[in-house]
Every structure is written in C-alpha cells, then in structure tokens.
TIBA-402876 format. One record per residue (C-alpha): residue number from 1; residue in three letters; x, y, z negated. Coordinates in steps of 0.02 Angstrom, whole numbers, m for minus. Example, Ala and Ser with C-alpha at 12.3 -4.5 7.8 and 13.67 -1.06 7.14 Angstrom:
(pt 1,'Ala',(615,m225,m390))
(pt 2,'Ser',(684,m53,m357))
END
This chain:
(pt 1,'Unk',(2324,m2825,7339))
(pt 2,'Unk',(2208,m2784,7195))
(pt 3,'Unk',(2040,m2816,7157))
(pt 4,'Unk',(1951,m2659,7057))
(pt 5,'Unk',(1772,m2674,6994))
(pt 6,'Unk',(1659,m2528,7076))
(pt 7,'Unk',(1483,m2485,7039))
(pt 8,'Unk',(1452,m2648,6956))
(pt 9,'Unk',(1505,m2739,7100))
(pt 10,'Unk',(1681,m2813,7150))
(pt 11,'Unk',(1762,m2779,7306))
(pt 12,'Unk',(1886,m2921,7374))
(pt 13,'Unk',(2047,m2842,7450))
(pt 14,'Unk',(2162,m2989,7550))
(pt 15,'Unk',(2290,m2925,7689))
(pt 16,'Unk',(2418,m3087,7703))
(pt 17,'Unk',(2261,m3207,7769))
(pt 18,'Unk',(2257,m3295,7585))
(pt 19,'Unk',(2125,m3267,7457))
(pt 20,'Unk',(2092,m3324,7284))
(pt 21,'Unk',(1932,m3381,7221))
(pt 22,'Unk',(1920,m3222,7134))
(pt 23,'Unk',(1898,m3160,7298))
(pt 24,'Unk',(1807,m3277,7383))
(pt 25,'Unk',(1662,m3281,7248))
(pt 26,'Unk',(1627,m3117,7239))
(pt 27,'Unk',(1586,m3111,7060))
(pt 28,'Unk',(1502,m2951,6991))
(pt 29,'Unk',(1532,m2892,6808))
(pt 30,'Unk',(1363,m2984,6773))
(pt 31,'Unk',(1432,m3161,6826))
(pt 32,'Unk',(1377,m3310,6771))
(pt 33,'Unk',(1458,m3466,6833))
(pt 34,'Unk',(1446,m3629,6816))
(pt 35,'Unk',(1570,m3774,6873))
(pt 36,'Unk',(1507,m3938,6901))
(pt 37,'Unk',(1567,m4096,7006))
(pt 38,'Unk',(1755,m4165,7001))
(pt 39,'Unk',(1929,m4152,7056))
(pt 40,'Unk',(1983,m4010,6972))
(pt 41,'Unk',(1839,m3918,6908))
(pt 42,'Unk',(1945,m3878,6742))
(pt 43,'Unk',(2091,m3802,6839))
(pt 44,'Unk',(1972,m3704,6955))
(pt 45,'Unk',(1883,m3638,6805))
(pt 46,'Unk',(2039,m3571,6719))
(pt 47,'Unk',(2108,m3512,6880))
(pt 48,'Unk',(1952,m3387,6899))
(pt 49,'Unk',(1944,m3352,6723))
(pt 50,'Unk',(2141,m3277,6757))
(pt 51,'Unk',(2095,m3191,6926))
(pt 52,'Unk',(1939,m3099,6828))
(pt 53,'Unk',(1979,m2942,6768))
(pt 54,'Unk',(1980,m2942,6571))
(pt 55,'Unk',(1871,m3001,6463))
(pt 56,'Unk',(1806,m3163,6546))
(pt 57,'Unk',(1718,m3306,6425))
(pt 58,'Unk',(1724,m3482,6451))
(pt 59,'Unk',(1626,m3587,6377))
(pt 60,'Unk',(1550,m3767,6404))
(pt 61,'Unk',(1370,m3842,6394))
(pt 62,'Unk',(1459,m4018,6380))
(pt 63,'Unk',(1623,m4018,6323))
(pt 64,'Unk',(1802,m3982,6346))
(pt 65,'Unk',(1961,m4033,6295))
(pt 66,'Unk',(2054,m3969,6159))
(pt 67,'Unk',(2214,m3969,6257))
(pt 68,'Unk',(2119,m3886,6406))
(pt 69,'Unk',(2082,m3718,6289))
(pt 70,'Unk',(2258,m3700,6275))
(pt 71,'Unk',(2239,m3604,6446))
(pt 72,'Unk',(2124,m3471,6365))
(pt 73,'Unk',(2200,m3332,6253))
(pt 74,'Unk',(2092,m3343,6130))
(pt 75,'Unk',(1975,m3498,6054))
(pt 76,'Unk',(1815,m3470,5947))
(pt 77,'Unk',(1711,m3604,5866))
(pt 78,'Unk',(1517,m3529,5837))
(pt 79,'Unk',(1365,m3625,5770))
(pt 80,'Unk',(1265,m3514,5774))
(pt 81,'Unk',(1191,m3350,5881))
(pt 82,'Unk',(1256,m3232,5747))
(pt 83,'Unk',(1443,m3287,5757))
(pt 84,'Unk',(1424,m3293,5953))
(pt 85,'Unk',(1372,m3094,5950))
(pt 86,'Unk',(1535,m3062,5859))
(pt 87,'Unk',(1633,m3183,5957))
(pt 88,'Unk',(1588,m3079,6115))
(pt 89,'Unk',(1632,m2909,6032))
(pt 90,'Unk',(1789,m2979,5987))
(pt 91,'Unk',(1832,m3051,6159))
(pt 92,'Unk',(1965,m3009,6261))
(pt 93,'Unk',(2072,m3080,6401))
(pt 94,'Unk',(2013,m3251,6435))
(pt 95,'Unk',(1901,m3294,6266))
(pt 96,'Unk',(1845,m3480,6241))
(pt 97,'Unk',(1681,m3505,6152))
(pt 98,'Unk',(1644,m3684,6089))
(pt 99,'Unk',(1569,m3791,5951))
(pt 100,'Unk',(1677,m3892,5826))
(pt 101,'Unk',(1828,m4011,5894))
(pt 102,'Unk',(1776,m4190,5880))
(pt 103,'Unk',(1907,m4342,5812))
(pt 104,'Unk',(1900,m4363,5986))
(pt 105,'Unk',(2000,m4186,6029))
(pt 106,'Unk',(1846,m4126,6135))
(pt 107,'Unk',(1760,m3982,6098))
(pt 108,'Unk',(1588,m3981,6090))
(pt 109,'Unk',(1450,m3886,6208))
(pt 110,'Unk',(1358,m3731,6147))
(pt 111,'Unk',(1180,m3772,6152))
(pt 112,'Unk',(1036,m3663,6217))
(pt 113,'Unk',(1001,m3552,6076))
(pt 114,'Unk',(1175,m3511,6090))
(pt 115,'Unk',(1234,m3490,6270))
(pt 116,'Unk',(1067,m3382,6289))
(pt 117,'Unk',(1130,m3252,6153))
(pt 118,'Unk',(1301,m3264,6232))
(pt 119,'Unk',(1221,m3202,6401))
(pt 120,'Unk',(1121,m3077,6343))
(pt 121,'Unk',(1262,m2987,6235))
(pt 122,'Unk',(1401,m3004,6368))
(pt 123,'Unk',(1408,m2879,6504))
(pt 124,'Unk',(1559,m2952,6572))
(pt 125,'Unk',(1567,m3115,6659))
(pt 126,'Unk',(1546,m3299,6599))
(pt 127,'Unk',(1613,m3469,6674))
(pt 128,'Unk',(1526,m3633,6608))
(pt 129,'Unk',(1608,m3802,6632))
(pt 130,'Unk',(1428,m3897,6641))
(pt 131,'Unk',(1476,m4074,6660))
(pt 132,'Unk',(1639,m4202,6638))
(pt 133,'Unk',(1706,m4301,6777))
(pt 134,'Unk',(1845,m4378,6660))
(pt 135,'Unk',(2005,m4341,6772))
(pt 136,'Unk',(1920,m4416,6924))
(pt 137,'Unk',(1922,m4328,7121))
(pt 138,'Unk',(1731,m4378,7137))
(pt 139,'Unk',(1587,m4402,7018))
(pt 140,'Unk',(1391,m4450,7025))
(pt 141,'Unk',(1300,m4344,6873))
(pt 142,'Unk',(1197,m4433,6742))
(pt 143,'Unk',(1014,m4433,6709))
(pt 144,'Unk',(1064,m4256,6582))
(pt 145,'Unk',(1202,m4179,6709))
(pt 146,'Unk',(1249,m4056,6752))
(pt 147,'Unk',(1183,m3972,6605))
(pt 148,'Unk',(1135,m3790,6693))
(pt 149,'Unk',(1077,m3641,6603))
(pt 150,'Unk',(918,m3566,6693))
(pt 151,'Unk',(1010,m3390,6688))
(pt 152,'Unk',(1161,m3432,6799))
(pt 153,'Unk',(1190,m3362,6960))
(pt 154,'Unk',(1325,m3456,7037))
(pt 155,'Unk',(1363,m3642,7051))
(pt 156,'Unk',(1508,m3704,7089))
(pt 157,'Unk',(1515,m3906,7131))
(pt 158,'Unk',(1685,m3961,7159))
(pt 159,'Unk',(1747,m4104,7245))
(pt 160,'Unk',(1941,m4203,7276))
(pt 161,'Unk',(1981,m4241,7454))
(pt 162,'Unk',(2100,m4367,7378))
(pt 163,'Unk',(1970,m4484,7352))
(pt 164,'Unk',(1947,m4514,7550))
(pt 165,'Unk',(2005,m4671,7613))
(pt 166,'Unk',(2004,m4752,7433))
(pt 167,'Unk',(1907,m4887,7377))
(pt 168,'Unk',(1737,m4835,7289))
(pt 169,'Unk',(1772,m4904,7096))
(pt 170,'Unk',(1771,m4822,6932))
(pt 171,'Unk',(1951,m4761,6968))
(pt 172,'Unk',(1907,m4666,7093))
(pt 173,'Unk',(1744,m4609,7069))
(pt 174,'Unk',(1648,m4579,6905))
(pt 175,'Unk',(1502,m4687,6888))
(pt 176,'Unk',(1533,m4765,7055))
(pt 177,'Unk',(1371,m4869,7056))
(pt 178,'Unk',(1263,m4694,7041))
(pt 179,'Unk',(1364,m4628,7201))
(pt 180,'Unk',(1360,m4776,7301))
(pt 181,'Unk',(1175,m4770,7294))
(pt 182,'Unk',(1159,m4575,7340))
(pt 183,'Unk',(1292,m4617,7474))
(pt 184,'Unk',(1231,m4782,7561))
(pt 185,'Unk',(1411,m4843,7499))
(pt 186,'Unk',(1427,m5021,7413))
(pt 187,'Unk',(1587,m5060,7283))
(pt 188,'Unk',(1739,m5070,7382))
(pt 189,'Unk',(1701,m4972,7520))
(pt 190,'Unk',(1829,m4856,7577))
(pt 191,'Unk',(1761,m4677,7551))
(pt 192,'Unk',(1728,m4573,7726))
(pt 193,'Unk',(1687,m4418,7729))
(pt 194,'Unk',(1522,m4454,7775))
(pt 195,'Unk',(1494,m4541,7623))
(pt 196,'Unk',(1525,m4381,7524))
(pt 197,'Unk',(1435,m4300,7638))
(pt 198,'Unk',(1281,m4388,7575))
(pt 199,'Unk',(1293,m4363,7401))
(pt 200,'Unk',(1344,m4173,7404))
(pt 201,'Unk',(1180,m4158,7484))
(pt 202,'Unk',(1084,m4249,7387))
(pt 203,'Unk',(946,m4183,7276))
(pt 204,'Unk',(1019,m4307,7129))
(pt 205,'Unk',(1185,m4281,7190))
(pt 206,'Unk',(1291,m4123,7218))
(pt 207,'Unk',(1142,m4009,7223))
(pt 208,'Unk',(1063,m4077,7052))
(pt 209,'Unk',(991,m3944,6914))
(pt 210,'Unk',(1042,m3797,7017))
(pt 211,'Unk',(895,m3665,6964))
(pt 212,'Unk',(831,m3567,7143))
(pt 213,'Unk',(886,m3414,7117))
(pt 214,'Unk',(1086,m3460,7099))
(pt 215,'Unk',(1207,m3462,7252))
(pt 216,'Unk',(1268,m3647,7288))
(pt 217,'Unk',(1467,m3630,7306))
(pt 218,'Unk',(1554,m3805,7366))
(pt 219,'Unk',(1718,m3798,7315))
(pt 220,'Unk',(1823,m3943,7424))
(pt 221,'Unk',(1968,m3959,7321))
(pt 222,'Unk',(2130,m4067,7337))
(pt 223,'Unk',(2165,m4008,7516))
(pt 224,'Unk',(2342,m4042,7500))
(pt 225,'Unk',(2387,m4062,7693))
(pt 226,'Unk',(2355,m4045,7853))
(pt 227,'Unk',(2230,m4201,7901))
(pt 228,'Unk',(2159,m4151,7731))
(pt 229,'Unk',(2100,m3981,7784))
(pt 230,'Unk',(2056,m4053,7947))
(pt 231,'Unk',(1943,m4152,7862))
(pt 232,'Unk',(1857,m4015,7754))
(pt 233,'Unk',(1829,m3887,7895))
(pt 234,'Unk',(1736,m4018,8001))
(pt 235,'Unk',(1624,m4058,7832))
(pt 236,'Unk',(1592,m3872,7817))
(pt 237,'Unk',(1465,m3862,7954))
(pt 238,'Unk',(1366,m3996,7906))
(pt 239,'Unk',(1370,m3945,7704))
(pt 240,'Unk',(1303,m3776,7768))
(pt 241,'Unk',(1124,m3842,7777))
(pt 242,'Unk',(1114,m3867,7586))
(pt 243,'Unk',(1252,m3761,7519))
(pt 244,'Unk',(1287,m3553,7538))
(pt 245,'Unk',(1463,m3580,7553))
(pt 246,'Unk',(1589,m3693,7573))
(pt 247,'Unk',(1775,m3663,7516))
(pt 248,'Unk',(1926,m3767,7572))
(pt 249,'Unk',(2070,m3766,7435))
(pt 250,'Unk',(2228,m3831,7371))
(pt 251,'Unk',(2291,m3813,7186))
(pt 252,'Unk',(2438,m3905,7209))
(pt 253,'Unk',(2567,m3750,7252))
(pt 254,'Unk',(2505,m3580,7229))
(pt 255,'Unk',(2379,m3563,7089))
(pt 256,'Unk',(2371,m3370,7173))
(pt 257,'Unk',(2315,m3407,7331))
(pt 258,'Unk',(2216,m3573,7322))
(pt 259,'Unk',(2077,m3540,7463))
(pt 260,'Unk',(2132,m3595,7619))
(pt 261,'Unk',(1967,m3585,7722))
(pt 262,'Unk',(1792,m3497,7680))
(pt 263,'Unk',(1639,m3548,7779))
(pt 264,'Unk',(1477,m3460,7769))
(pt 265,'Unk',(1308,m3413,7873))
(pt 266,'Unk',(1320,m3229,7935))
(pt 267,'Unk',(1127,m3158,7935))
(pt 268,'Unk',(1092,m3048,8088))
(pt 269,'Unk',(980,m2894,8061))
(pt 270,'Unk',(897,m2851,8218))
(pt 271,'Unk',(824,m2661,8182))
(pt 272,'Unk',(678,m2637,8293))
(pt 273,'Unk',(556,m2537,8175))
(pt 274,'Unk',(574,m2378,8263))
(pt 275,'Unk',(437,m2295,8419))
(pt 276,'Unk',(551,m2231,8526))
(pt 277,'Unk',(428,m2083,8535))
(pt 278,'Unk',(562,m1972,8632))
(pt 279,'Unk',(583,m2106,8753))
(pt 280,'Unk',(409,m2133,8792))
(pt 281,'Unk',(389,m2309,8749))
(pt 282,'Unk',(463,m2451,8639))
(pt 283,'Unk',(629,m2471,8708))
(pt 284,'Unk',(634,m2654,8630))
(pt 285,'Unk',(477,m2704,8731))
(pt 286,'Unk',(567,m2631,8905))
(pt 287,'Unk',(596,m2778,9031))
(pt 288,'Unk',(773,m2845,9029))
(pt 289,'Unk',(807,m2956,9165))
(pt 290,'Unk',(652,m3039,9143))
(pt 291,'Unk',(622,m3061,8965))
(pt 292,'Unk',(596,m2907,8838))
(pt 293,'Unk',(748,m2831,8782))
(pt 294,'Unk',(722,m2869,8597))
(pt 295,'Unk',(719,m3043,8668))
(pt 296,'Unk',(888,m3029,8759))
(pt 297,'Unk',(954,m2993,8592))
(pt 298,'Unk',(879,m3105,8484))
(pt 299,'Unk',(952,m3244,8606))
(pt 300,'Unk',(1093,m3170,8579))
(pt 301,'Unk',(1128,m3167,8392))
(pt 302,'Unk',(1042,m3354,8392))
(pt 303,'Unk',(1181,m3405,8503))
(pt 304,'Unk',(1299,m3356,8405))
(pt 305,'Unk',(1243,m3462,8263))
(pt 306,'Unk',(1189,m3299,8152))
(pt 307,'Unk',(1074,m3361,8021))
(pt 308,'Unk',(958,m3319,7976))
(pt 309,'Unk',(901,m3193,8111))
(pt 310,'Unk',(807,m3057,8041))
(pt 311,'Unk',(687,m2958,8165))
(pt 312,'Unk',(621,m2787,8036))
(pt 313,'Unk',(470,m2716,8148))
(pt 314,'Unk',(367,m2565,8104))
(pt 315,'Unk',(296,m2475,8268))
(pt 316,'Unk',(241,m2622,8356))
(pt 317,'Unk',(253,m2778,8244))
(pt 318,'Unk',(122,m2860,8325))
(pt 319,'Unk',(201,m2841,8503))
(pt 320,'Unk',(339,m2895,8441))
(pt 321,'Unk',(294,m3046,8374))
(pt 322,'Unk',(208,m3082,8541))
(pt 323,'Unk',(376,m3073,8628))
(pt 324,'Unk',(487,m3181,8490))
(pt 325,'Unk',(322,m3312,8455))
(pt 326,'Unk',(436,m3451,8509))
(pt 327,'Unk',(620,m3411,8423))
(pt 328,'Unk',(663,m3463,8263))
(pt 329,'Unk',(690,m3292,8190))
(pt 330,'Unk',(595,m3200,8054))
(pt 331,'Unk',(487,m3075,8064))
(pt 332,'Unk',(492,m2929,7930))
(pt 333,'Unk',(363,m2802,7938))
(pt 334,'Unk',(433,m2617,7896))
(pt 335,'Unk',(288,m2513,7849))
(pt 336,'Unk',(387,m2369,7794))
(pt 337,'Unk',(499,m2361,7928))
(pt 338,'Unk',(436,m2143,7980))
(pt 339,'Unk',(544,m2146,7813))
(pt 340,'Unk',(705,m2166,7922))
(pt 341,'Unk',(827,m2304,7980))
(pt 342,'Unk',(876,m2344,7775))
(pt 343,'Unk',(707,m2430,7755))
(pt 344,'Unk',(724,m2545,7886))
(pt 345,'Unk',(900,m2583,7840))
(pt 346,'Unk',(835,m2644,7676))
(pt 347,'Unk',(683,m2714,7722))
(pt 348,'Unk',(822,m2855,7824))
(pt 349,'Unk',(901,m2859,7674))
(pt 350,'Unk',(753,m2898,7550))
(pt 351,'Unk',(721,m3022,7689))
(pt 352,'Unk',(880,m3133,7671))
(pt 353,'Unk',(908,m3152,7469))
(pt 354,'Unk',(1094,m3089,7439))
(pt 355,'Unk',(1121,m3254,7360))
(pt 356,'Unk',(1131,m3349,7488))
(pt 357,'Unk',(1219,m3229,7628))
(pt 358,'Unk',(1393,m3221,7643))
(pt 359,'Unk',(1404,m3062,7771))
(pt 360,'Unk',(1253,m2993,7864))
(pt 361,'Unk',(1289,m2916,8043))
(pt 362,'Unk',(1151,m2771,8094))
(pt 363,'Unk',(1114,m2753,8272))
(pt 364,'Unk',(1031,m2606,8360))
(pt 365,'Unk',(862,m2647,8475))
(pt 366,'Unk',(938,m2539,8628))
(pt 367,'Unk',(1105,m2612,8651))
(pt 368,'Unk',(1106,m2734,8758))
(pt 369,'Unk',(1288,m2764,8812))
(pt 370,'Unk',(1332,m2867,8651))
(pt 371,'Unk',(1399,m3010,8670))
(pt 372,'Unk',(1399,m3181,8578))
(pt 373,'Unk',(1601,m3170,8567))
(pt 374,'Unk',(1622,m3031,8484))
(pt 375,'Unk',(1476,m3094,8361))
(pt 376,'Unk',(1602,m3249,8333))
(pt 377,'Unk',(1750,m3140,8311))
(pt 378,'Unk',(1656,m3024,8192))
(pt 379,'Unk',(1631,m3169,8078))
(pt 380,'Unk',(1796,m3268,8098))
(pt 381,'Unk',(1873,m3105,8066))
(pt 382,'Unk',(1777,m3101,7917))
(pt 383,'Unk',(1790,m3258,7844))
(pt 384,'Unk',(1990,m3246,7842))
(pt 385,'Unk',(2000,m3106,7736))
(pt 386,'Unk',(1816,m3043,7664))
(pt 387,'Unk',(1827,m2879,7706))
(pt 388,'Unk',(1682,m2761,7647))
(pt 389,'Unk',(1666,m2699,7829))
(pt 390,'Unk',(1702,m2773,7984))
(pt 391,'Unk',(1685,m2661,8130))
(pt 392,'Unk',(1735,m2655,8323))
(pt 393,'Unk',(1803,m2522,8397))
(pt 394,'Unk',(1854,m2453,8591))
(pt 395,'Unk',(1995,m2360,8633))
(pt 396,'Unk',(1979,m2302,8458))
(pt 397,'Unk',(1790,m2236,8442))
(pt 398,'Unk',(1684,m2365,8344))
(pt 399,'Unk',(1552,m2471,8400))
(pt 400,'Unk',(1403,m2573,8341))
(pt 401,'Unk',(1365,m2694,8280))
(pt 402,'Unk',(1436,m2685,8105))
(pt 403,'Unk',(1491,m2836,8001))
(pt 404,'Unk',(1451,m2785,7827))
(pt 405,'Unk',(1492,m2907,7657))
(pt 406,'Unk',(1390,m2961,7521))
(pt 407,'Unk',(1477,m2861,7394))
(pt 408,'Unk',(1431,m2718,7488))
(pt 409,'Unk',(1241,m2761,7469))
(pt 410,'Unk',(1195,m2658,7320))
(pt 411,'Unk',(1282,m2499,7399))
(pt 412,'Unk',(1177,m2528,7548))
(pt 413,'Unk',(1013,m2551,7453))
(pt 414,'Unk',(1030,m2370,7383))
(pt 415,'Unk',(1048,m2260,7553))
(pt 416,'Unk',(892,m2155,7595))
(pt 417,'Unk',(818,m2066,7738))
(pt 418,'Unk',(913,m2095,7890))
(pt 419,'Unk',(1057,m2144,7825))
(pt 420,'Unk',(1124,m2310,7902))
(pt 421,'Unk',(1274,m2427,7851))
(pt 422,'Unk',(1421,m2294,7920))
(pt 423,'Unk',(1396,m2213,7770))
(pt 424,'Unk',(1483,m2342,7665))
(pt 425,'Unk',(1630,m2325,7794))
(pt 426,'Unk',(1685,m2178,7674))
(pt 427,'Unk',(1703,m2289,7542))
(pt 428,'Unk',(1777,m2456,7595))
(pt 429,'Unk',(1917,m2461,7746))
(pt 430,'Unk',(1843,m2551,7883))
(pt 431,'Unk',(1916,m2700,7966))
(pt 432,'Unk',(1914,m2656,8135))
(pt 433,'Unk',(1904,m2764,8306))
(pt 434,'Unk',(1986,m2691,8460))
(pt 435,'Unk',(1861,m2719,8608))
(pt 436,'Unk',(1923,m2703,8771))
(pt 437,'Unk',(1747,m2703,8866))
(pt 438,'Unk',(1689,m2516,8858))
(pt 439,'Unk',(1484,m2611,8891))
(pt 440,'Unk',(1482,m2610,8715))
(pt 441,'Unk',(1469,m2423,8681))
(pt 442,'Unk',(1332,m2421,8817))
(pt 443,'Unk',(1133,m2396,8742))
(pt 444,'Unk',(964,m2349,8804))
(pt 445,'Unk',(939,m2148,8758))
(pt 446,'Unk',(832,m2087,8898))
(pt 447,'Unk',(736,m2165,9036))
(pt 448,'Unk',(880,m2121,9148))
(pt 449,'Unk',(1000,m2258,9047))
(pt 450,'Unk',(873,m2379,9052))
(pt 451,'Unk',(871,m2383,9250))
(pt 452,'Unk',(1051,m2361,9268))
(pt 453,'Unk',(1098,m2524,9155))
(pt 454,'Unk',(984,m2613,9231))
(pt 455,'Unk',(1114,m2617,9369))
(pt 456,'Unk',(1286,m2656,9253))
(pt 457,'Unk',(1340,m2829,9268))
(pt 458,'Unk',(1281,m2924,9084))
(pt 459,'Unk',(1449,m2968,8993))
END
C-alpha cells in the first residue's frame, strides 16, 4: 500500500479500510497546507510531513517549538528571501524553515516576504503551522489568527474531542471567553458538541482567514473511542455546510493509520448536452411516468444527497431549464458539446470547483433504472477507502454511473472528442460494486427501448 505521485497529481491507494491523512488529503506536488485550530495540530502536521513523499517543508507563520522541530530531519533558520532560495535547494526529507529561536525555545514565524519566495521556489509541497493553541484540545483565534498566506490551497482546522463534556475554562479551551461568545457558551459550561459546532462554523471562529479559493479540511482529532467517534460522525453532517470535508481521527495508537472516518459531498454530473438526432428527439425531454426523464433523474441524484447536482445542457438548454425550473440543481450550458461527450464532462467539472468536491458521480440522461442505493453505496464505498474509481458492475460487465475521485480531476480535464471517463479505467484499477439488478444496464437507444421500459417495473 503505496502512494506514488503521477502526472502531478497523487493517487491514494488503501485496501485494509484505514487511511492516513496522506491519503485522505489528496495533496498534489504543488501543496500548500496550512494547520490551524487545536488538539493536535503539531502532531498532525508532522504526521503528513512523514506520509509525503520526500522533500516536504514545514514551516510556521507564528511559531513553533524548538523541541517540536526535533521531528523534522533537517532545521534551517532564514532572514531573509535569499537564504530561503538556498534553504529549498538544499531540502530534503522533512526540512524545517524558521526564523531565530527565542529565550523562550520557540521559533519564530517566517514573515510574508519570506514564505512568498519559499512558495514560489518550491515545487514540492509545504505545510504551515498558522496559529498556537498552547497544548489545548480547543481554541478561539485572536484578532491576528490564524495567520494564512493568500497562496494556500488547503486548510486544515483541527479540533480535540477530549474537550467534550469538560468545563469551558482556560484549561480546556484557549481563550475561553472568545469561544464562549462564538459558541453561545458561558464559563463553566460543560462543552456539547453543539457548542463546537457553533464556533467551527463561525466566520470568526473555525472558518477565520481562510482565502476562497482553498479547500476547508476539518480535522476532528482525539477520537480515542467508541462514543468519541460516535460523536464526530453525527457532527460531520452538520459541519458539511461550511466545511469540504470532515475527517474523524485518532493519534493515540497508530500514527500510520490515523483516519478513522472521511465525510464529504459527492457532486453528481447529469450529462444531457447531447440531440439525440438518431433518436428523433431529446431523449431527456421524453415523458417518464409523468414527469420528463431528465427530471426522473435529477430526483434521483437529489435524493441521494449528491451535491451539488450538476445538469451540463447544450441541445436544448432552454427546455431543459423549463423542466428542472423548480429543483435545486445547476444549470451549465455546453456550447461545444457537437465537440463530443469530453466537453460536457468538463463543462460539470468547471461547474463544481475541484476544491471543494471530494468525488463527483456522472450520470447518463437515458438511464433511467438508477437507483438512489446504489448512489449511497457508490459513495460509502468511496469514502472508506478513496479509490480513484468507483464503478458497479453486473454479472461482470460494467455499468454506469461511475464514481470518479478528485485526484483523478486533472486526468479527466484533458480527454478530447468523445472520449468519456472509461478511459481513465486503463490507468487506475477500479473499485467495483457488484449489482445484482440487471435494470441498471438497461438505456434508451431507439424508439423501440423507450416504449418497452416504459413497461419495466422502476427499481
């Protein structure tokens, strides 16, 4: 179980169930990430920086402590942009990058000048502790935290479990006043869930600083048993609204396998851009039942909590609009769609900002015997072990619809003419699904089809 960096992209490999956060990040060899929050934010740091194939650089906006660069291989202090440049030629294995040690034994942050030169040298990734929590599972940042560069592209907030049920005082939380007022909490409460709830999700809170463009990781840390985890997964749903993803772990055994639980939105792709010009008509406009069958689809994917739901149109955008003017899905225009299937698989893709999608599922406008279950199973299947491709197949020919990963994105973004997601299935081993209901090879071709699944019983 290796990871391997291809095409400037890494792809996560897991087959026991148990992933790292190596592997559920997803970095790229142009990653730069920044921890913030408490509860072990230090040891997650270092624990990525280990996972990352060499060279990594940490480094820290704020500070760290000396006994915490112990854990890198090698320590530089720079004051200035020109020893940074030779720093990062020199760097190798896990490379620390800091100003002077204080009388205080904390190294000091890199300021902007700095960090920027860092970035733009490095083409290899870069972890940024970007604010202190002083040993404590929760914290509120100051007016000046988390100090964020505007170049990063992942933030990581990280927050101890072991604070629920404790009172809310300066032992337990840092700057307590700060996140009893995000939280509606007053001193010596005992912390609920809810209470974090609030200030993870709060503008001054847990979300604070983080520039638009970066995907918003919540890292719930200190998991350490069962009600713990409990407690975490039924957060996740709820933290889903503000964050991308939301990662249930446990440092307190294996440093190897530390992510217990991965929750993130799936995007659906609903490709409807073509005419159907052999058919005779727009397939996705034919009645289904009542309703259109682009409709019958849409409902579907929305039922299965895909999001966000991607509709790409070409042929008959405005028809289709007409007949999905009342579901909350989004309408993408494909105006090159005679171009072949590729455009319109992009044009989804464009749509949903690979930043903030975890997976992305593409469904086809003429099948209509997919059901919301094996939606669900597509991405629980997924979220246990991040597979590139997650596929169903029956009695061993595959099926659509395709479960495909974020780190698959840029591959996808290059095909051309007609070619379609199967031809990544060369490249990656899919994870496939065994279906049992033989419905779900069924689609619309000819006229013929159309009239004779009209009659098959809907899953």
């Amino acid at each position: 179980m290796k990871p391997f960096w291809r095409k400037n992209h890494c792809v996560p490999f897991c087959t026991e169930g148990k992933i790292n956060l190596f592997q559920a990040l997803r970095p790229d060899q142009k990653a730069r990430i920044a921890f913030v929050g408490a509860g072990g934010k230090t040891t997650a740091l270092f624990a990525l920086a280990r996972q990352i194939p060499s060279p990594v650089i940490v480094t820290t906006t704020t500070h760290l402590g000396a006994w915490q660069l112990s854990q890198a291989d090698t320590h530089f202090v720079v004051t200035n942009g020109t020893e940074a440049l030779e720093a990062v030629r020199q760097a190798h294995g896990v490379t620390a990058l800091t100003g002077v040690i204080g009388a205080d034994q904390r190294a000091q942050g890199l300021n902007d000048e700095i960090l920027l030169a860092i970035h733009q040298a490095a083409d290899f990734p870069i972890l940024i502790e970007a604010d202190g929590a002083r040993g404590k599972p929760l914290k509120s940042p100051a007016e000046h935290e988390p100090v964020l560069p505007a170049w990063v592209n992942q933030v990581v907030c990280v927050a101890g479990l072991s604070a629920v049920g404790k009172s809310l005082n300066e032992e337990t939380v840092h700057r307590a006043d700060r996140f009893g007022s995000l939280a509606k909490a007053v001193a010596g409460e005992l912390i609920t869930p809810e209470h974090i709830l609030k200030a993870l999700c709060h503008p001054s809170g847990g979300l604070k600083n983080i520039p638009t463009q970066a995907r918003r990781i919540l890292l719930l840390n200190q998991a350490d048993d069962q009600a713990q985890q409990i407690i975490a997964n039924a957060m996740a749903e709820s933290l889903l609204s503000s964050w991308d993803s939301v990662l249930v772990s446990s440092f307190l055994k294996d440093r190897d396998q530390q992510v217990m639980t991965v929750h993130e939105n799936t995007a659906g792709v609903l490709l409807a851009a073509g005419s159907a010009s052999r058919f005779g008509q727009p397939k996705v406009l034919l009645d289904w039942h009542g309703k259109t069958l682009l409709r019958h689809i849409a409902e579907i994917a929305l039922q299965a909590g895909l999001s966000p739901v991607i509709v790409v149109a070409g042929a008959e955008v405005e028809q289709i609009r007409a007949a999905l003017a009342d579901l909350p899905v989004r309408i993408v225009e494909n105006t090159e769609w005679l171009r072949g299937q590729s455009t319109s698989l992009q044009a989804g893709l464009n749509a949903i900002s690979p930043a903030h999608a975890g997976s992305a599922i593409f469904l086809l406008g003429d099948q209509p015997f997919v059901p919301p279950d094996l939606l669900y199973q597509l991405c629980a299947e997924h979220l246990k072990i991040l597979a590139p491709i997650v596929a169903p197949r029956v009695n061993g020919q595959r099926a659509n619809p395709v479960l495909f990963d974020r780190s698959t994105f840029p591959e996808l973004l290059t095909l051309q003419g007609d070619q379609g997601g199967r031809k990544l299935f060369d490249r990656y081993s899919p994870h496939w699904i065994e279906w049992e209901d033989a419905r779900l090879l069924e689609d619309i071709d000819t006229p013929e089809d159309y009239q004779r699944l009209l009659t098959v019983i809907d899953p």
